[in-house]
N, CA, C and O of each residue as an XYZ file, in Angstrom:
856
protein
N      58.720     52.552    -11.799
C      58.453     51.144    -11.474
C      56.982     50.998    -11.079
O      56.548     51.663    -10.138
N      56.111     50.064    -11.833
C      54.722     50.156    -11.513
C      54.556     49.350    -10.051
O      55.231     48.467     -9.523
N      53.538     49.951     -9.710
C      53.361     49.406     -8.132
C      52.903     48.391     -8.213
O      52.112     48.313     -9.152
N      53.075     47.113     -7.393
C      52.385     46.259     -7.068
C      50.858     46.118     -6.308
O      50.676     46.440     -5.134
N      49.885     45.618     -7.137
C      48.491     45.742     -6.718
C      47.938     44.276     -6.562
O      47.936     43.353     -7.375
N      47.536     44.333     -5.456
C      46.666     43.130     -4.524
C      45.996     43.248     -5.177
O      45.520     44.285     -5.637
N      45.659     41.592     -5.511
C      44.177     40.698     -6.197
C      43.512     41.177     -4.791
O      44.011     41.013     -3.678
N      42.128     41.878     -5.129
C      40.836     42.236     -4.554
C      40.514     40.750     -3.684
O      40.290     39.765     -4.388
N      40.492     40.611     -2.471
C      39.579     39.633     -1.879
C      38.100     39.257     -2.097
O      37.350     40.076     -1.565
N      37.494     38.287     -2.706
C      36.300     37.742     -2.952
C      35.365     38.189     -1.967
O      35.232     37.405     -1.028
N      34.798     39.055     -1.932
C      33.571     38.731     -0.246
C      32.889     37.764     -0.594
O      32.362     37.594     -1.693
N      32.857     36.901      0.560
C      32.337     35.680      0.695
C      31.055     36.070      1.627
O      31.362     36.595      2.696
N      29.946     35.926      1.428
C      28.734     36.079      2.205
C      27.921     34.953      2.678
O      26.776     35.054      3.119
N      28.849     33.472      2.508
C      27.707     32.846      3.107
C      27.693     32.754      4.510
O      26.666     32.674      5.184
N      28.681     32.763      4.883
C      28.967     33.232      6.443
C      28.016     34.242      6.938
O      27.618     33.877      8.045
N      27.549     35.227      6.623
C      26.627     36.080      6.851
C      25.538     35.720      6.749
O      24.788     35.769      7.724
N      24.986     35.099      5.147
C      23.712     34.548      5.127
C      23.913     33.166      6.224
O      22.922     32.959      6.925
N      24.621     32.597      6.346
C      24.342     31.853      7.863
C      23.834     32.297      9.057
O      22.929     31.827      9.746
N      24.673     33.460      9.250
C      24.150     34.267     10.649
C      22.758     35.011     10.478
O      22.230     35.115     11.585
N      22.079     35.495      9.592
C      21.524     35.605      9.225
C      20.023     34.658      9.532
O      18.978     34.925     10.126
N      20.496     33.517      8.843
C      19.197     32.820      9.113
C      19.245     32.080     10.652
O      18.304     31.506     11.200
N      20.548     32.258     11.153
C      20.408     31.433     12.444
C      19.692     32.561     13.445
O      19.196     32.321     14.546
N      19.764     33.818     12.795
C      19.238     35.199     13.569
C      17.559     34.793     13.957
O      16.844     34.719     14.957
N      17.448     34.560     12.247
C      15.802     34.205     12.312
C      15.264     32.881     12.877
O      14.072     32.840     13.184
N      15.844     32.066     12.999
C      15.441     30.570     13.574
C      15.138     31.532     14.816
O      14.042     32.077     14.948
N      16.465     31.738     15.946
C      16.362     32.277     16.987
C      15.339     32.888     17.165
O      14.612     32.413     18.038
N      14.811     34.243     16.402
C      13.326     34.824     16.490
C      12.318     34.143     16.819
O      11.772     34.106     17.922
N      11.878     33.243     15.285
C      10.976     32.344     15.257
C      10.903     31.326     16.963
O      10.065     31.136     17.844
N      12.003     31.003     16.739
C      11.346     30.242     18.398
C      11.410     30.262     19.227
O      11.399     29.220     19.882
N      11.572     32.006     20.030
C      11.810     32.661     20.921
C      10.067     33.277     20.621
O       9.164     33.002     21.412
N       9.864     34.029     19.503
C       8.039     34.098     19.440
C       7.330     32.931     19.720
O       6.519     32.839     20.641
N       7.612     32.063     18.964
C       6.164     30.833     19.469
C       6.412     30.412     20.566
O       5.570     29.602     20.952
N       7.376     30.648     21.393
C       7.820     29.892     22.870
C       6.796     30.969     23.285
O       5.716     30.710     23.815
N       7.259     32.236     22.981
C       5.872     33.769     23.810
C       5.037     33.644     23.788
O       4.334     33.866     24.773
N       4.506     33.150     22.502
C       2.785     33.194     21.953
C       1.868     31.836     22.420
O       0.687     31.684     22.731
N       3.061     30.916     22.301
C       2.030     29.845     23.158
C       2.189     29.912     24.694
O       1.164     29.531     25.259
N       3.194     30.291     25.542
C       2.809     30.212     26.452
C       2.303     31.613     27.397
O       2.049     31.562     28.601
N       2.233     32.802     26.571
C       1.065     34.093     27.139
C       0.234     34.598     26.298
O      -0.647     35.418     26.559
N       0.522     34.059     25.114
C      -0.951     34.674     24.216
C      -0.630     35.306     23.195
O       0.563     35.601     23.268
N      -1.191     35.735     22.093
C      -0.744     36.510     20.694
C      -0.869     38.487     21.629
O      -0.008     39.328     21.368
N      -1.686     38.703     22.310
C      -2.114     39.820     23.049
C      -0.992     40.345     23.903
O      -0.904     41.573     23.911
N      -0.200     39.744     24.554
C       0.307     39.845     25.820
C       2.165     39.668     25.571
O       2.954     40.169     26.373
N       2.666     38.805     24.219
C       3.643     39.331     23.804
C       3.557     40.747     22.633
O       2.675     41.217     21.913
N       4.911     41.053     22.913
C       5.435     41.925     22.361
C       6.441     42.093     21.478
O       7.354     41.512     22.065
N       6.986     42.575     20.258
C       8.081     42.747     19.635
C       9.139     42.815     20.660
O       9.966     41.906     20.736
N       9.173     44.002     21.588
C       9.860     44.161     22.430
C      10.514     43.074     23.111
O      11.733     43.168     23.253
N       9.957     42.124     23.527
C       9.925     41.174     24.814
C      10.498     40.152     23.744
O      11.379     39.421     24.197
N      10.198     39.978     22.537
C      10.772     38.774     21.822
C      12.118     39.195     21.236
O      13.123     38.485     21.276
N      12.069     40.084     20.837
C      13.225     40.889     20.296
C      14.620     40.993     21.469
O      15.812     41.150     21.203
N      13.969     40.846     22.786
C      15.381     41.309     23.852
C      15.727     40.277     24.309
O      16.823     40.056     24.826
N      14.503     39.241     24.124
C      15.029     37.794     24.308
C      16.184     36.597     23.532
O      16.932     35.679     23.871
N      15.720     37.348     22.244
C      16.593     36.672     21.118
C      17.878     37.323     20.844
O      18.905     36.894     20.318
N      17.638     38.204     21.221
C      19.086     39.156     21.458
C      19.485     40.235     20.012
O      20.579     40.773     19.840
N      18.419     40.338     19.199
C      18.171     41.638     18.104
C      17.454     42.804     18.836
O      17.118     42.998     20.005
N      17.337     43.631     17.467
C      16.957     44.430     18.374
C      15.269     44.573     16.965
O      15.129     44.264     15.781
N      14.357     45.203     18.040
C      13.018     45.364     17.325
C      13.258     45.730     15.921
O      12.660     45.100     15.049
N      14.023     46.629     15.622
C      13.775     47.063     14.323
C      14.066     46.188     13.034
O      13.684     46.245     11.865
N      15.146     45.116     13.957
C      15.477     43.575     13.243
C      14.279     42.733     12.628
O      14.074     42.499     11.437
N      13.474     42.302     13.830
C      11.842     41.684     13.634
C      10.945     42.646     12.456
O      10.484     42.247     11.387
N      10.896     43.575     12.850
C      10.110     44.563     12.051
C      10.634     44.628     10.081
O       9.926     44.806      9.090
N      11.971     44.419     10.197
C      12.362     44.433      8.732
C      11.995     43.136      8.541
O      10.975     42.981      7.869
N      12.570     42.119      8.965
C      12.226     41.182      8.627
C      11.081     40.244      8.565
O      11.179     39.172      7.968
N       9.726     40.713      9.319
C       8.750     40.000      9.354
C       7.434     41.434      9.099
O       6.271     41.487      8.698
N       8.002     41.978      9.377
C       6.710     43.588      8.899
C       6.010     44.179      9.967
O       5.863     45.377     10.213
N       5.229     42.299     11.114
C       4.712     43.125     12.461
C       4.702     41.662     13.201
O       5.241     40.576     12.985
N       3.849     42.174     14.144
C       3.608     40.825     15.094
C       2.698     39.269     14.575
O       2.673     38.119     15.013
N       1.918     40.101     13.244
C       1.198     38.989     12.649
C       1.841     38.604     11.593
O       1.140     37.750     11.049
N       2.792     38.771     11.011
C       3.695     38.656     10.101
C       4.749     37.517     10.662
O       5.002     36.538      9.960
N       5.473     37.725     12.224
C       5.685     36.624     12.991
C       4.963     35.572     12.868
O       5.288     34.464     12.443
N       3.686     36.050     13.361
C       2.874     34.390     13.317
C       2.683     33.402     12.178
O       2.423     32.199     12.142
N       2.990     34.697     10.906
C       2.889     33.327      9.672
C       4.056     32.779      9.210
O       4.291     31.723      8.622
N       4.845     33.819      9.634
C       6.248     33.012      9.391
C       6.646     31.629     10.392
O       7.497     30.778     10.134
N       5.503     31.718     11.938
C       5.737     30.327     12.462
C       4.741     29.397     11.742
O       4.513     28.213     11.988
N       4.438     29.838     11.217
C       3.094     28.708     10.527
C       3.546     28.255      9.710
O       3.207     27.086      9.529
N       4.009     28.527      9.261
C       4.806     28.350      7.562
C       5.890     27.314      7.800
O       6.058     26.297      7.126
N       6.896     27.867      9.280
C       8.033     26.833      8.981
C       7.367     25.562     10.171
O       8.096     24.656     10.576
N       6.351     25.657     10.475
C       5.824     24.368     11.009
C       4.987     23.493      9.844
O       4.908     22.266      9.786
N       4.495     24.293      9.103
C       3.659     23.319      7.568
C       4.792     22.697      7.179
O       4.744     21.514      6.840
N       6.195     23.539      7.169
C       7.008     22.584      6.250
C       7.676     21.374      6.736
O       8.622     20.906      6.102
N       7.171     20.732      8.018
C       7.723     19.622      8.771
C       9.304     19.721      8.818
O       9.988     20.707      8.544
N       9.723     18.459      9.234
C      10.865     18.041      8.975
C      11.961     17.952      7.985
O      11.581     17.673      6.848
N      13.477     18.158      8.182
C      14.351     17.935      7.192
C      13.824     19.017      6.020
O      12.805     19.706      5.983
N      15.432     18.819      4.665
C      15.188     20.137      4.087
C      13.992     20.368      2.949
O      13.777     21.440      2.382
N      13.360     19.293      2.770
C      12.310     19.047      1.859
C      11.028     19.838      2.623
O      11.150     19.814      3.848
N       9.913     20.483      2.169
C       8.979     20.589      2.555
C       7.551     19.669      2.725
O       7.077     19.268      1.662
N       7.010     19.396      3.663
C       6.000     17.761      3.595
C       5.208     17.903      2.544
O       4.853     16.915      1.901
N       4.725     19.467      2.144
C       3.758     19.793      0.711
C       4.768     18.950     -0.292
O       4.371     17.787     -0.348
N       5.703     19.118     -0.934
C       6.683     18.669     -1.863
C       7.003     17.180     -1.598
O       7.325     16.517     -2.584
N       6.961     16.635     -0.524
C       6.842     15.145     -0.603
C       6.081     14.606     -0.492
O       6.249     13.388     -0.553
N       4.846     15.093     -0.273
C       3.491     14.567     -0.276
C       2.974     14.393     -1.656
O       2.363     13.416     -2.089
N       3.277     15.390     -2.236
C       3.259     15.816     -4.107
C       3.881     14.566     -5.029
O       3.526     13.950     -6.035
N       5.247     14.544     -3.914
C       5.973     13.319     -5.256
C       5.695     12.190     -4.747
O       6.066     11.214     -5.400
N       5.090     11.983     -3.660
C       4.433     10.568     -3.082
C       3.269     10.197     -3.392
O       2.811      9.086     -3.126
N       2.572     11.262     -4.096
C       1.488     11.353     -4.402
C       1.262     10.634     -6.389
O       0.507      9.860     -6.977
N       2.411     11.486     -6.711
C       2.794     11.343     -7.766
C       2.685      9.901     -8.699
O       2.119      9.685     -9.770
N       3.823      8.653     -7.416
C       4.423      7.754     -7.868
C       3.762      6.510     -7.349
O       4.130      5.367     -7.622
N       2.842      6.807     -6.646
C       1.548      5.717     -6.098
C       0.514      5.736     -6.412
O      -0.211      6.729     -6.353
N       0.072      4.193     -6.987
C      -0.910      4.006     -7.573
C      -1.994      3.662     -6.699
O      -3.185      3.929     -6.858
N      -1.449      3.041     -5.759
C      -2.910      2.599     -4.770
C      -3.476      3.642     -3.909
O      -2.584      4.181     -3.253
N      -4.312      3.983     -3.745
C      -5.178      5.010     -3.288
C      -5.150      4.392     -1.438
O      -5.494      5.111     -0.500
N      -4.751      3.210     -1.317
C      -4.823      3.007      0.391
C      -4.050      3.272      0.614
O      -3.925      3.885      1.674
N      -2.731      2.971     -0.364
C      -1.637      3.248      0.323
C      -0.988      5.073      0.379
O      -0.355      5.638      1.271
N      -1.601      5.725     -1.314
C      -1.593      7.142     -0.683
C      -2.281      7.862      0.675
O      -1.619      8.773      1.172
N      -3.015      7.664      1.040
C      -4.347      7.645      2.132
C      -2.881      7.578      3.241
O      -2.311      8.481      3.852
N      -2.622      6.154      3.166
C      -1.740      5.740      4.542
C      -0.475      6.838      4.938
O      -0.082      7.389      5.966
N      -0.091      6.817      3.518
C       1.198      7.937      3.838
C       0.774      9.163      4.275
O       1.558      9.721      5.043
N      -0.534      9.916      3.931
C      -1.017     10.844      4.143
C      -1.246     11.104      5.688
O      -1.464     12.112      6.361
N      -1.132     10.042      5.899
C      -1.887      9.902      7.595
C      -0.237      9.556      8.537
O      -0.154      9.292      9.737
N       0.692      9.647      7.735
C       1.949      9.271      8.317
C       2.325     10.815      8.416
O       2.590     11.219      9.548
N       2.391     11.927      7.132
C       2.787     13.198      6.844
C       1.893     14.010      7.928
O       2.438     15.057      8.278
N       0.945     13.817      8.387
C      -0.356     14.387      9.193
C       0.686     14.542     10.700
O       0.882     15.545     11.387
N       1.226     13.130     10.865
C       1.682     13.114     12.405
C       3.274     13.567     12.432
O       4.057     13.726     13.368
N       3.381     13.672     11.324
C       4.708     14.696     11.201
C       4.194     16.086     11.879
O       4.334     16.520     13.022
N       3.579     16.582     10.792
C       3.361     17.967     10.759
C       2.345     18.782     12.055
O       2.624     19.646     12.887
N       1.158     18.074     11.757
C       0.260     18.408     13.027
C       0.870     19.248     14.496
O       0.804     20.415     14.882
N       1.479     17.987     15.052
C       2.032     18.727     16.507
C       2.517     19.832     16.297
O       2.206     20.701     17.111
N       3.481     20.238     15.108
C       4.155     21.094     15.401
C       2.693     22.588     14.389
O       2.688     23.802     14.590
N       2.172     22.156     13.864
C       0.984     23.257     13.406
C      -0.124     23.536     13.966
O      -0.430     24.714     14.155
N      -1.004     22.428     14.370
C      -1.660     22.528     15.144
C      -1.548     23.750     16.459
O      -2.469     24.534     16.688
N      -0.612     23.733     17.020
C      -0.587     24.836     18.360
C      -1.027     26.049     18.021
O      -1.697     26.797     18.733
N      -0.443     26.354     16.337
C       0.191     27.700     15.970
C      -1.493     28.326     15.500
O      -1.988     29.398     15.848
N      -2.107     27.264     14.625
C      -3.431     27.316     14.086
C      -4.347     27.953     15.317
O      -4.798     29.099     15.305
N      -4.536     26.952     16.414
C      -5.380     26.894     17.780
C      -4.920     28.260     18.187
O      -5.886     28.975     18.452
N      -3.903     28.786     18.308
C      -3.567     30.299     18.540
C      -3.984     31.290     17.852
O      -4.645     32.055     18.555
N      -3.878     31.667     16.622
C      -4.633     32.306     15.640
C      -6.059     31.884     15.824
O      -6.647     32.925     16.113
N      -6.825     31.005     15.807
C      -8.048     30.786     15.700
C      -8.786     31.735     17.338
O      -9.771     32.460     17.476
N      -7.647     31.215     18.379
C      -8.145     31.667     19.390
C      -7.950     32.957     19.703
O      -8.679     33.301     20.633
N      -6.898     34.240     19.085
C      -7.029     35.638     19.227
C      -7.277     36.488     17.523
O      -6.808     37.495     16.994
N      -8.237     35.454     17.129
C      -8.994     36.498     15.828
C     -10.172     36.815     16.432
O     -10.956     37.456     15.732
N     -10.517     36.537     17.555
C     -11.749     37.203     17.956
C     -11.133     38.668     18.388
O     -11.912     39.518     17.956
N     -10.076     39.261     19.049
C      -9.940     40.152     19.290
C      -8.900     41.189     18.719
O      -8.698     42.362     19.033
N      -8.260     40.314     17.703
C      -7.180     40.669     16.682
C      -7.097     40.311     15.129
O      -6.569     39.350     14.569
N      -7.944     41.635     14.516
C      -8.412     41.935     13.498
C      -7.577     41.295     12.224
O      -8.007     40.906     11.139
N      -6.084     41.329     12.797
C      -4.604     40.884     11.311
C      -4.683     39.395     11.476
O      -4.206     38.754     10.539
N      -5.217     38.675     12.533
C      -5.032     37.417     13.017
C      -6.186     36.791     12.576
O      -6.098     35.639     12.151
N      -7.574     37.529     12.615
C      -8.751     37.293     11.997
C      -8.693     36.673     10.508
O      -8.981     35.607      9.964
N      -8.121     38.027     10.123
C      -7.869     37.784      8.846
C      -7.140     36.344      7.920
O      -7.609     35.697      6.984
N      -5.717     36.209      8.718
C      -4.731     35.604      8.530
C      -5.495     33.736      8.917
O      -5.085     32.701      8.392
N      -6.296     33.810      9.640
C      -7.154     32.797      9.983
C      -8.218     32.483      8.619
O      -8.468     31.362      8.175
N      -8.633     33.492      8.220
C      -9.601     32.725      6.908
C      -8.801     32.639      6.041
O      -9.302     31.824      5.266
N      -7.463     33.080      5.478
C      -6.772     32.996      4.923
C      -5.889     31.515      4.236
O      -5.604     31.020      3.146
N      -5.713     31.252      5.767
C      -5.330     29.820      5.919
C      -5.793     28.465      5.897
O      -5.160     27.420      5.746
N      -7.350     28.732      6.124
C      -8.164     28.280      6.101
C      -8.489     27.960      4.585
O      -8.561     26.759      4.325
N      -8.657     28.676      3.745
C      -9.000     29.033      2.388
C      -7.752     27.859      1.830
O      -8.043     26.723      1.455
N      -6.287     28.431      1.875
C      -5.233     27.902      1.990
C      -5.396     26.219      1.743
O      -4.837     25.534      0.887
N      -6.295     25.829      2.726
C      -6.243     24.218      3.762
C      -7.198     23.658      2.620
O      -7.468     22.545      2.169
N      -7.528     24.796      2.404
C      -9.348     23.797      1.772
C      -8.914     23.759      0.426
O      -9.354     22.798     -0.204
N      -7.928     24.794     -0.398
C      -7.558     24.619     -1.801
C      -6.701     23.431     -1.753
O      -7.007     22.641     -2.647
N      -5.746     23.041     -1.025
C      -4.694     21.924     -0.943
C      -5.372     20.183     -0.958
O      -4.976     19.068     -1.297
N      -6.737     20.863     -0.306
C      -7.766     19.531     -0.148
C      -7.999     19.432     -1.454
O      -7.606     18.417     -2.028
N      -8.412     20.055     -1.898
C      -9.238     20.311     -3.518
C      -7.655     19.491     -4.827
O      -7.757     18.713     -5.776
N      -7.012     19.843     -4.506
C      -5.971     19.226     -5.060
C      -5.518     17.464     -4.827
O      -5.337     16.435     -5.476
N      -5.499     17.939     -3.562
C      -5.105     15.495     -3.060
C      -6.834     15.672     -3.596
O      -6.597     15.464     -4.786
N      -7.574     15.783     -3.580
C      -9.289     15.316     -3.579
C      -9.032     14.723     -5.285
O      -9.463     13.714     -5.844
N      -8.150     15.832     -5.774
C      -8.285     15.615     -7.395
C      -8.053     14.464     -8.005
O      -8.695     13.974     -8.935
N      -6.520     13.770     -7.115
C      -6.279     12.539     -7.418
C      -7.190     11.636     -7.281
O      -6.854     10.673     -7.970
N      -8.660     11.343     -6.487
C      -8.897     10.208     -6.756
C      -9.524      9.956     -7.841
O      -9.705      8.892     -8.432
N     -10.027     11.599     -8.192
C     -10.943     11.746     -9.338
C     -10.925     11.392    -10.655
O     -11.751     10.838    -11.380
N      -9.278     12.028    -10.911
C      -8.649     11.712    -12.115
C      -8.149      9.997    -11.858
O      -7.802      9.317    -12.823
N      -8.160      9.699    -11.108
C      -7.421      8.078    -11.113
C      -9.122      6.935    -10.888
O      -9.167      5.706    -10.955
N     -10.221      7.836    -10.644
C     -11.207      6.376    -10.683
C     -11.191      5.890     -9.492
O     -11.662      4.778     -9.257
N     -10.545      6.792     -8.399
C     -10.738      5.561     -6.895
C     -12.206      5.949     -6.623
O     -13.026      5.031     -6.662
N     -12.631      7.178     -6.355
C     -13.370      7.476     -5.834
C     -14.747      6.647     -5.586
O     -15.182      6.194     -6.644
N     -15.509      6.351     -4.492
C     -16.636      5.481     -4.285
C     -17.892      6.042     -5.355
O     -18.029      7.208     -5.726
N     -18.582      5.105     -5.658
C     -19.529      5.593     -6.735
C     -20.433      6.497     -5.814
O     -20.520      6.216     -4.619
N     -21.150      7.642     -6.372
C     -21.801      8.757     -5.742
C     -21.109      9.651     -4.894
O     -21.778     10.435     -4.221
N     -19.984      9.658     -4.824
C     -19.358     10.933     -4.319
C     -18.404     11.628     -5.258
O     -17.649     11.155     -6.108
N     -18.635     12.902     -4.878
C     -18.052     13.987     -6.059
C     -16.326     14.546     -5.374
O     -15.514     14.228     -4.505
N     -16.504     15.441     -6.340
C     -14.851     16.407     -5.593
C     -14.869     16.541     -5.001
O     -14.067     16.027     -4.221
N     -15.901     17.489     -4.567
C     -16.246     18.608     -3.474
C     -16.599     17.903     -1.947
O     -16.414     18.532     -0.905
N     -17.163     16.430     -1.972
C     -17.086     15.999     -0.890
C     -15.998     15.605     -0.733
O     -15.662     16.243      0.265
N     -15.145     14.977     -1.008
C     -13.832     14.737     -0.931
C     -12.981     15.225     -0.701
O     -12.151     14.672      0.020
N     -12.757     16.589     -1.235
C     -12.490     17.523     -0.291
C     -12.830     17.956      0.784
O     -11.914     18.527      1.375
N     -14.075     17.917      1.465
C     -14.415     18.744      2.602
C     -14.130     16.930      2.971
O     -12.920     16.832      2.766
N     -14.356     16.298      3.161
C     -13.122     14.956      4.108
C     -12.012     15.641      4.430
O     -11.855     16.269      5.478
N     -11.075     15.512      3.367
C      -9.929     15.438      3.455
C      -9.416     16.613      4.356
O      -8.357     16.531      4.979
N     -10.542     18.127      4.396
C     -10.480     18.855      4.780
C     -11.048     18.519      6.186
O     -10.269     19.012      7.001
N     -12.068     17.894      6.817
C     -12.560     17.697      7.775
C     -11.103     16.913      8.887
O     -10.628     17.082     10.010
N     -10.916     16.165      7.868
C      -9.790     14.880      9.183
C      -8.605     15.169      9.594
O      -8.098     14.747     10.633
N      -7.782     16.374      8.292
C      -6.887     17.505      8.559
C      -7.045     18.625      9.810
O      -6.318     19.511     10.260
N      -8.179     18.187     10.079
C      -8.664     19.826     10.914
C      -7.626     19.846     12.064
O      -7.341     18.895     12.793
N      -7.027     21.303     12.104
C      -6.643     21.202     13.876
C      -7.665     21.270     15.268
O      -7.360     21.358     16.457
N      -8.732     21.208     14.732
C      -9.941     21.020     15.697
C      -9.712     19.750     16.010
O      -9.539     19.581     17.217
N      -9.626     18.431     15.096
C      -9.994     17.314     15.500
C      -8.756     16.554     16.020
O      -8.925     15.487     16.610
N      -7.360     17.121     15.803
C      -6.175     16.984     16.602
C      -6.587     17.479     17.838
O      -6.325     16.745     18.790
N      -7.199     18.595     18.099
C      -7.122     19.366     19.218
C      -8.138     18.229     20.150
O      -7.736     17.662     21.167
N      -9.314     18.078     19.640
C      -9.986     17.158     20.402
C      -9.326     15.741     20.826
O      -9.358     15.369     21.999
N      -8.648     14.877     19.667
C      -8.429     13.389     20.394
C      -6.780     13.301     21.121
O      -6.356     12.506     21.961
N      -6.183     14.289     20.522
C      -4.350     14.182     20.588
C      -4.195     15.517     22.252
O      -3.461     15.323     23.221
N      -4.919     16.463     22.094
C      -4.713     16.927     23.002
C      -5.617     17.209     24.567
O      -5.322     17.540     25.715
N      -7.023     16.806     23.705
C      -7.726     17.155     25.016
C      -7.744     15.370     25.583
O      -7.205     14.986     26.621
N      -8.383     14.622     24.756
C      -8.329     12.716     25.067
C      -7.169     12.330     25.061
O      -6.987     11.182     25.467
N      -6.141     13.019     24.669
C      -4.184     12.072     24.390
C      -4.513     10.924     24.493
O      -4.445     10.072     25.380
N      -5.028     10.995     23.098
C      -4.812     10.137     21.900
C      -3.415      9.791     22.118
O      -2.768     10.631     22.743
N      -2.875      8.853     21.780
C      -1.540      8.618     20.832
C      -1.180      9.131     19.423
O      -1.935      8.858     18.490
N       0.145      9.999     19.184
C      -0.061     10.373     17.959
C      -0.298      9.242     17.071
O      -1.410      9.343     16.552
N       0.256      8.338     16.755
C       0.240      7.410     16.381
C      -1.124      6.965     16.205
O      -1.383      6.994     15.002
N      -2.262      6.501     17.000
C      -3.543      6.505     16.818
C      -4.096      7.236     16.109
O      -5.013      6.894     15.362
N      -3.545      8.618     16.231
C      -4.601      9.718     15.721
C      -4.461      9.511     14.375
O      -5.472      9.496     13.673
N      -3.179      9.318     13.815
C      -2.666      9.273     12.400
C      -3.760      8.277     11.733
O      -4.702      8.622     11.019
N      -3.418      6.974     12.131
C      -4.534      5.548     11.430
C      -5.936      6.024     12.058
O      -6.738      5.290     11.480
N      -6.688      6.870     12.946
C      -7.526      6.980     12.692
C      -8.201      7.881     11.486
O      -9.101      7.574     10.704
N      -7.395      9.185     11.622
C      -7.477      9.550     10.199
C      -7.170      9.019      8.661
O      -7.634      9.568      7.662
N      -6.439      8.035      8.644
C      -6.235      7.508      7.062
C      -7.429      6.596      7.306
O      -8.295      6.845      6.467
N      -7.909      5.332      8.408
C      -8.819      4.630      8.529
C     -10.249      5.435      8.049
O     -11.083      5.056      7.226
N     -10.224      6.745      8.906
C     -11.783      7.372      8.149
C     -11.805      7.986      6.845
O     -12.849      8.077      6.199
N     -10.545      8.466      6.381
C     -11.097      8.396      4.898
C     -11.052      7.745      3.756
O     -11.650      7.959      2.701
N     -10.084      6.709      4.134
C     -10.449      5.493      3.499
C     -11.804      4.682      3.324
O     -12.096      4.113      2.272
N     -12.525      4.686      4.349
C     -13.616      4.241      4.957
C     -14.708      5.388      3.985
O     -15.522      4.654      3.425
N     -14.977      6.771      3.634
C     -15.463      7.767      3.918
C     -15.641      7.854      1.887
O     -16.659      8.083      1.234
N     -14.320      7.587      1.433
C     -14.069      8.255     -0.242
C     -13.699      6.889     -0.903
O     -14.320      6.939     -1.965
N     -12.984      5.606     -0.865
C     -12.736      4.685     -1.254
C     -14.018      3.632     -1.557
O     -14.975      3.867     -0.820
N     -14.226      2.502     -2.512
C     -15.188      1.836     -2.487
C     -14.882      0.739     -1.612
O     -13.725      0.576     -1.224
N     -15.727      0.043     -1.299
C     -15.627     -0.880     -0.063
C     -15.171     -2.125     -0.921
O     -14.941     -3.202     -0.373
């Protein structure tokens, strides 16, 4: 009499890949809670790792080192809000608008999304690449990063004819790159508290003002 044999159970893994990424959220903002409030120097794998409740060798597979952390907080702060990334809706907003004030405006709406939560992470890196060589690095990197993304929105006005007569790409970019800066968040939003809200229309106001014809 042949034996009776059980249908194999499916492993189901999204349950895992859930825990999984809720592992890493936990990381992620158990480090930037460390790093902004004692320094990129002064945390540790250790100290973030016993906090979040993994263990080091967890962080280490999954992010490589301590500066590997930091871009993985950079990264999920560029991508703002909700499951879209602000690069990807900035792209298709970019896409489907013709008026150059009103791309400008949205631009300056996506800015006060994203900023608060990048800005900190930037001002941190900027402030221990003087003494941390991977952070140094990871700083011109991003930088480079900021200024190619400019070079891209810069492109649209080029190819569309907004642009004011006598200005080229390249200034247009270093705008777009200038009003983006987390320097100039850092100056009106955090050292003057600014209103975010202000800060936003002052930035679409100056480069409107700056690349548009009057």
């Amino acid at each position: 009499m042949a034996a009776i044999v059980k249908p194999r159970r499916r492993y189901d893994a999204s349950r895992r890949r859930a825990q999984a990424q809720q592992t890493r959220v936990s990381v992620l903002e158990v480090a930037q809670r460390r790093f902004l409030e004692r320094g990129y120097a002064a945390t540790t794998i250790g100290v973030i790792a016993g906090e979040a409740g993994v263990s080091a060798e967890t962080i280490y597979k999954a992010f490589g080192n301590k500066s590997g952390l930091v871009r993985a907080i950079h990264e999920r702060a560029l991508a703002g809000e909700g499951d879209v990334p602000t690069s990807q809706r900035s792209d298709e907003m970019r896409a489907r608008e013709e008026d150059p004030h009103t791309v400008i405006r949205k631009w300056g709406d996506f800015a006060t999304e994203v900023m608060p939560r990048v800005a900190p992470i930037l001002l941190l890196i900027r402030s221990a690449a003087a003494s941390a060589p991977e952070l140094s690095a990871l700083w011109e990197e991003l930088e480079d990063q900021r200024l190619r993304r400019m070079a891209e929105n810069a492109q649209y006005f080029v190819e569309g004819g907004h642009l004011r007569e006598g200005r080229t790409l390249e200034e247009a970019r270093d705008v777009l790159w200038a009003y983006t800066s987390p320097e100039l968040y850092e100056r009106l939003v955090l050292r003057r508290r600014w209103p975010l809200e202000r800060w936003g229309q002052f930035v679409s106001e100056g480069i409107i003002a700056a690349l548009l014809p009057e």
